[in-house]
N, C-alpha and C positions, 0 to 999 in steps of 0.2 A: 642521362638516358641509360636504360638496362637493355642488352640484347640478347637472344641465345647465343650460344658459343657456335662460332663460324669464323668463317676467311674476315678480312679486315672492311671495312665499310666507310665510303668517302662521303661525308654529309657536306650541303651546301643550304645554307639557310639566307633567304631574299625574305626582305618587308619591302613590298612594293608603295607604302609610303599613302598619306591619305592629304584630305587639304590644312592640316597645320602640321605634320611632321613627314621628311626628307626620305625617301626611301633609302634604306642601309643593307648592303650586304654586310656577311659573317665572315671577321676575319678567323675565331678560333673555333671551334667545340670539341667537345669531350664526352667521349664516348667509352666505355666501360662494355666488353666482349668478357663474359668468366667463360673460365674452360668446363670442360664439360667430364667430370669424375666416373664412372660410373663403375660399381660392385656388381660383376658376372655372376660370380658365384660366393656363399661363405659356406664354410660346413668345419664340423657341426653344428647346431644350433645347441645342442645340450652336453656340456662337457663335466668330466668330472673333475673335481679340485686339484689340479696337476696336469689336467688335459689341454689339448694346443687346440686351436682355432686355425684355420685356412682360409686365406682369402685370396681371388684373383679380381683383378679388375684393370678396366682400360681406362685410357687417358683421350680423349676425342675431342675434334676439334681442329683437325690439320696440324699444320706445321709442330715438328717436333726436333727440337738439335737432335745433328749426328752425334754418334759415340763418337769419343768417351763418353764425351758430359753428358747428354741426355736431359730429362728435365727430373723435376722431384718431386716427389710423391712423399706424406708421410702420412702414419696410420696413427689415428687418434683411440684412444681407449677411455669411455668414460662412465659416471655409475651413479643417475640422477643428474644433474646439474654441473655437477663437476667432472672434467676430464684430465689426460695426460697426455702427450705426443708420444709415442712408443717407441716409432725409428722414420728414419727418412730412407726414403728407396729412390738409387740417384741414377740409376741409369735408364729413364725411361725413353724409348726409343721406338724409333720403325712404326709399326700400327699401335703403340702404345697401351698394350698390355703389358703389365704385370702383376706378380705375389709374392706375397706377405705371409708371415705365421706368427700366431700369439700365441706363449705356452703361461697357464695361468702357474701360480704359485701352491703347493699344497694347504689344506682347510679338512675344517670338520665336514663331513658328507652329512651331518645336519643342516647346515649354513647352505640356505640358498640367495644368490645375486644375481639379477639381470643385468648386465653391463651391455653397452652399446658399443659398435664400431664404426667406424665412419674413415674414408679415405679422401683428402683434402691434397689440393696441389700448393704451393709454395713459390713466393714472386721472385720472378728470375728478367736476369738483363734481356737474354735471348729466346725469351718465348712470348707472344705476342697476347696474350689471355690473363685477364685478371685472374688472381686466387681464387678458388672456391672448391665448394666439399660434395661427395655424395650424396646419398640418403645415408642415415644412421637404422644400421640393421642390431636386433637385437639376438645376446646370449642368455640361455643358461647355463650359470656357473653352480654345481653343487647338486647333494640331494640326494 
C-alpha cells in the first residue's frame, strides 16, 4: 500500500471467514509512508554558463530528528535521462526548510541545456518516511 506522507498509521486487517474457509486475522502489513519533498522556490530559471542556481525547499511530513543530525536531503542535477547527486544537506531540522545552490561550470553562450533539478530525501534509521523526490523543476543553462 502507498500513502501520502503523514503521522504513522496502525492497520488491522480481519477475513471474517465464509463456509469452506476459517476466518483469519493479520498478523503483519506493510505499509510504505514517503516523505513529502517539496521546492518553495528556484531562481533563476535562465542562467548563464558560470551562473548558480538557488533553491529553497521544505521537508513535510512531521517528525524530524533534533540537531545535530537532522535528516538528508540531497539535490539531484540531471540533463534528459541521466542524472548526478550534487550534495547532500544534512542538517534538516525544525519546520524542515532548507537551501541549496548550484553554480554551473563555464561554456560557450552559444550552447544551450535544459537541466532539471529535483530534491530527494535519503533513508535514515531515525526518520519514519520512505525516500522520495520533489517535482523536477527545469533550467536554462546558456544562450
Amino acid at each position: 500500500m502507498l500513502f501520502r506522507s503523514g503521522p504513522s498509521r496502525l492497520i488491522k486487517a480481519v477475513y471474517k471467514g465464509n463456509s469452506k474457509d476459517a476466518p483469519v486475522k493479520s498478523r503483519r502489513a506493510k505499509v510504505i509512508v514517503p516523505a513529502r519533498v517539496k521546492v518553495l522556490r528556484l531562481w533563476p530559471r535562465r542562467v548563464p554558463w558560470g551562473g548558480t542556481v538557488h533553491i529553497r525547499g521544505q521537508l513535510k511530513g512531521g517528525y524530524l530528528p533534533p540537531a545535530p543530525a537532522g535528516e538528508l536531503v540531497r539535490l539531484r542535477l540531471g540533463y534528459g535521462r541521466s542524472y548526478t547527486t550534487y550534495g547532500v544537506k544534512t542538517d534538516v531540522t525544525g519546520d524542515g526548510r532548507f537551501s541549496v545552490s548550484y553554480s554551473f561550470g563555464p561554456g560557450s553562450s552559444k550552447v544551450v541545456r535544459h537541466y532539471w533539478f529535483e530534491e530527494c530525501t535519503l533513508p535514515a534509521d531515525d526518520y519514519p518516511y520512505a525516500p522520495a523526490c520533489s517535482r523536477k523543476i527545469t533550467v536554462r543553462v546558456g544562450g
